[in-house]
C-alpha positions in Angstrom: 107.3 65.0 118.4 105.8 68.5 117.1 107.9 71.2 116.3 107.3 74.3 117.9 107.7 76.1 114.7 106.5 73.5 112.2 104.1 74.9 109.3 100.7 74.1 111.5 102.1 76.7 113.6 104.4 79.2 111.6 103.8 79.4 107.5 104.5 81.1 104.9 102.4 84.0 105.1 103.1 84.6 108.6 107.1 84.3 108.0 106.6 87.0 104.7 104.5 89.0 106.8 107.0 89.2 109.3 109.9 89.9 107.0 107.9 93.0 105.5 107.1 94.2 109.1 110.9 94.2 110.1 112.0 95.9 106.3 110.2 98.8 107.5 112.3 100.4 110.0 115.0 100.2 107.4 113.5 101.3 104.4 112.2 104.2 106.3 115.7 104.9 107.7 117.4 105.2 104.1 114.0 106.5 102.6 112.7 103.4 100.2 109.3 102.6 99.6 110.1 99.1 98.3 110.7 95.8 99.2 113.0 93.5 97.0 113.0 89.5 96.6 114.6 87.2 94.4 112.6 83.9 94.3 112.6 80.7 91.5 109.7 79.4 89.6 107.6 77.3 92.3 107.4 80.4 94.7 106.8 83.1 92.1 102.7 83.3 91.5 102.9 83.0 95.5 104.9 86.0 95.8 102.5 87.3 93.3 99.4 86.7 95.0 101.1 88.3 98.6 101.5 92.2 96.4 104.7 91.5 95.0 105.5 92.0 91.2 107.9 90.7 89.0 110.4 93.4 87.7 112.7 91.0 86.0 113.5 87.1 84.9 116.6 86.5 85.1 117.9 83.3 82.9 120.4 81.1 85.0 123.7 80.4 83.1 124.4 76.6 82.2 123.1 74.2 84.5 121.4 76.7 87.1 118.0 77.4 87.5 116.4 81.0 86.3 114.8 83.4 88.9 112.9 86.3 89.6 113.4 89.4 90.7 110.4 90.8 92.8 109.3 94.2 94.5 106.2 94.9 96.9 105.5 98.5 97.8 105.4 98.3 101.4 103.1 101.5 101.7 100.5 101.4 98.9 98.4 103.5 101.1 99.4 105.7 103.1 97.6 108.1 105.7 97.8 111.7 104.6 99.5 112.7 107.7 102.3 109.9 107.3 102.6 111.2 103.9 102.6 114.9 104.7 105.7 113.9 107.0 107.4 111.8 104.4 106.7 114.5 102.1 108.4 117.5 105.2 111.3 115.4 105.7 112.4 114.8 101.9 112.0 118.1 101.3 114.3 119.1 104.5 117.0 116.5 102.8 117.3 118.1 99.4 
């Protein structure tokens, strides 16, 4: 029996895709620019070839595995008006 979400029908890229799409809301709500993951070795140049960057290794302690720390900026571009109104409302906080 085929799953209905099996990887033929929902990968990776669609799941990370997804995950960024639904960040958004929040990371405009408190103001953030960036998306954060932590990820171990086999996933890492994946991550890397989606946008994300690796801001830190971290070593595991005895008997755990080291990871990564990654960020993605989830507006690299942005329209001039959508940063114009970024722009208006941080001003309007301060």
């Amino acid at each position: 029996m085929q799953s209905r979400y099996g990887p033929d029908v929902l990968d990776g890229a669609t799941l990370l895709m997804n995950a960024e799409r639904q960040a958004r809301p929040a990371c405009d709500y408190v103001g953030e620019e960036l998306i954060y993951l932590d990820c171990g070795e086999p996933p890492r140049d994946y991550y890397i070839d989606k946008g994300y960057i690796e801001i830190e290794g971290v070593p595991g302690k005895e008997g755990e595995e080291s990871y990564y720390k990654m960020q993605k900026e989830l507006y690299p571009e942005r329209s001039p008006i959508l940063k114009a109104l970024v722009d208006g409302a941080n001003q309007t906080l301060d």
